[in-house]
N, C-alpha and C positions, 0 to 999 in steps of 0.2 A: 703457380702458388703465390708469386710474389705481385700480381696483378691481382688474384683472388683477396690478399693482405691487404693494398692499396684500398680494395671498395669498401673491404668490411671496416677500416678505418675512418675512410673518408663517411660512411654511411653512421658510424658510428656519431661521430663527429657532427655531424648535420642533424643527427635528433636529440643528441645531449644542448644545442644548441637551440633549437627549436620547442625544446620543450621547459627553456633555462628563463624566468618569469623577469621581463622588466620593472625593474623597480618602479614605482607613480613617483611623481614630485607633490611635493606640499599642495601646489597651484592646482595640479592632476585628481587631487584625493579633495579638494573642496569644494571644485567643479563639479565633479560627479555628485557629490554630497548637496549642492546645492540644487541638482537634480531631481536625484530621488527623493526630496523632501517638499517637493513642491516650489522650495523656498522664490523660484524664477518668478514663480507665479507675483509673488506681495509687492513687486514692482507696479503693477496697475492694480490695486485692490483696495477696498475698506474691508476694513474689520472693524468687529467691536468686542470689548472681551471685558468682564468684570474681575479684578484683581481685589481678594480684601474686600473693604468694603469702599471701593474705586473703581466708577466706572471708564474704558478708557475707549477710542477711537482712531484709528490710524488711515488718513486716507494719501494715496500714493499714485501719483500718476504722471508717467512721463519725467521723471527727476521731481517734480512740483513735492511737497510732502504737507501734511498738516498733522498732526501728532497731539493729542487732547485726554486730559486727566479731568475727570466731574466727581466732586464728592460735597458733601452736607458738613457746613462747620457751623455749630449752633441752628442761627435760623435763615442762614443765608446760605446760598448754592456757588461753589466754588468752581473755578471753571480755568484749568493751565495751558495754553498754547504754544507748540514749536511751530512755527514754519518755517520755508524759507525767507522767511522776515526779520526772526528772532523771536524771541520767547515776550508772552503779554501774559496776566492775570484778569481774569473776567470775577468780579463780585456782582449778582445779583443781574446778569449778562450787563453790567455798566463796566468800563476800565477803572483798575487800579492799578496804581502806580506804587511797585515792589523796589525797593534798595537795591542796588547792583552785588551785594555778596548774599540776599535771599534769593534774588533771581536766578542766581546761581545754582545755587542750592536748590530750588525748586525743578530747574530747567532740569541737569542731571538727573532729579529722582523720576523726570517725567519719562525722560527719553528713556535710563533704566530697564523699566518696564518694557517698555515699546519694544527696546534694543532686542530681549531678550525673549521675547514671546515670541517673535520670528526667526530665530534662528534655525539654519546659518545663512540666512538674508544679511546681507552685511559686511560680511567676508570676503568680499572683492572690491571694499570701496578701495579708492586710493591711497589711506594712510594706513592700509593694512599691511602689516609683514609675515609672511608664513614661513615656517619650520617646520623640517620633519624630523620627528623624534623617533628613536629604537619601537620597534612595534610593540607591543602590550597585550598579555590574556587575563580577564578578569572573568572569573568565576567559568572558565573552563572555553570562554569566545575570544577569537583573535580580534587586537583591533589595530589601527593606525593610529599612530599619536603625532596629534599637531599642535605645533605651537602657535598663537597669534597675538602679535605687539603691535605696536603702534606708531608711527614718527609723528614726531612734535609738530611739523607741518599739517594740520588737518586732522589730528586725533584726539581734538577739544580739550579738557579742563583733564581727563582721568587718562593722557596718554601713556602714564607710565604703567598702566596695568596689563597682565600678563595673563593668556589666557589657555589654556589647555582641552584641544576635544579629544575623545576616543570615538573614534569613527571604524563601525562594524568593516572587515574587509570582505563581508560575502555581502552584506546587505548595503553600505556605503550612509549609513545613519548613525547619528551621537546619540548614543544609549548615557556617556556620564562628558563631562565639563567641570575641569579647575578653573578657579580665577584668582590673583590675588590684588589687593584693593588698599590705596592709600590714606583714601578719606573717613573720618570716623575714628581715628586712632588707627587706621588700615587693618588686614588680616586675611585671613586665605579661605576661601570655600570651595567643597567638592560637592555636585550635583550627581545623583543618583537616578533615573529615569524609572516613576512611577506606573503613569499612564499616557497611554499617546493617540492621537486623537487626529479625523482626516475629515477637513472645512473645505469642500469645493478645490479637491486636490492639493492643500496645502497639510502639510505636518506639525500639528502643535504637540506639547509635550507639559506635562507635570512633573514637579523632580522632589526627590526627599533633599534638604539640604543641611550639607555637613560641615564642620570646621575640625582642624587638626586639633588631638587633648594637650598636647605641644606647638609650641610657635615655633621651635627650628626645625620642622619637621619642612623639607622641602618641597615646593610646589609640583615638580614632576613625579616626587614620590607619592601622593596623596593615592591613586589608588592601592599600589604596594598595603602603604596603610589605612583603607578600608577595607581589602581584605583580612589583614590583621584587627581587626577595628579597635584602631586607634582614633577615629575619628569619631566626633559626639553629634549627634542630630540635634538642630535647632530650630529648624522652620520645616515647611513645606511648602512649593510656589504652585498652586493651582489655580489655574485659569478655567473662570463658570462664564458661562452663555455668550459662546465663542458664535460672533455671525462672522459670513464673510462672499463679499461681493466682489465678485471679478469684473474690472474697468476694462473697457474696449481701448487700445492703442488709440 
């Protein structure tokens, strides 16, 4: 009997174990995420995607990057560039030569876009930080909540902002995204996911976009308070006539 007691312990013990679920790390849950979204992919790729009434262009290959905003102001064709160069203005495809606090300003609202149509492309550069935050169910789906900041070494002009994914745990995808934002007077937005959409294996996405009816309303709290809706819809970001060309190594 007391041999009999021993296995049914030990046996016991070995399935409560075995069947006892490893937690993921922040790093564990953005890898995969950046998996199942293709995201691996936008490392060798062009895209092009209309934002608004902004055309834009991203081509990526090998670390190399060019990053390009085209839009019509009056009767001249405007034309913004990132590279690994730094940021230039094209008027009329001639150079112009922009102030250093416009350039600024321009460079950020370029990259913006760019930043954010690909995600979570991104999310492993090196001035990234991850956190894992208490998990979260919104509208009845489990999801993993990560935090992502920035160190001042390498996290450009907007390092101190704070960013928030929910990341599905059966599907390994951001259905919504906080962020909060300094420039502009600062303030906080929660990202809803509309529509989502597959470019040659990559995952882009549409989001309804929200801000708290409250400013001290907390940045980890923002879904809490869209279920409550407490938050006010003010835009919507949709991305029209998405190409996308995958670059050979």
């Amino acid at each position: 009997m007391i041999v009999r007691s021993f296995f049914l312990i030990t046996f016991t013990l070995f399935i409560s174990c075995a069947t006892k679920e490893t937690p993921l790390t922040a790093q564990q849950i953005i890898d995969k995420t950046i998996l199942r979204s293709g995201a691996d992919k936008v490392e060798n790729s062009q895209i092009r995607f209309q934002f608004r009434d902004k055309k834009y262009i991203a081509i990526r290959k090998n670390g190399d990057f060019r990053l390009e905003r085209t839009f019509n102001k009056a009767t001249s064709i405007i034309k913004d560039v990132i590279s690994n160069n730094g940021f230039n203005r094209f008027v009329d495809s001639l150079p112009f030569v922009v102030v250093d606090s416009m350039a600024v300003k321009y460079r950020n609202s370029v990259n913006s876009v760019h930043y954010f149509s690909v995600l979570p492309f991104g999310l492993n550069d090196k001035a990234v930080q991850k956190k894992i935050l208490p998990s979260s169910t919104i509208n009845g789906i489990a999801y993993y909540k990560v935090e992502i900041s920035f160190s001042e070494n390498g996290g450009g002009e907007d390092f101190e902002d704070v960013f928030i994914y929910w990341i599905g745990k059966e599907n390994f995808l951001i259905d919504y995204l906080a962020y909060s934002f300094h420039t502009n007077g600062g303030g906080k937005r929660f990202r809803v996911l509309k529509e989502q959409y597959n470019k040659n294996g990559i995952r882009f996405v549409d989001y309804h976009n929200y801000k708290p009816l409250k400013t001290d309303i907390a940045l980890i709290d923002l879904d809490i308070s869209f279920e409550k809706k407490q938050l006010k819809k003010v835009s919507e970001i949709i991305l029209k006539n998405i190409e996308v060309t995958l670059l050979k190594d």
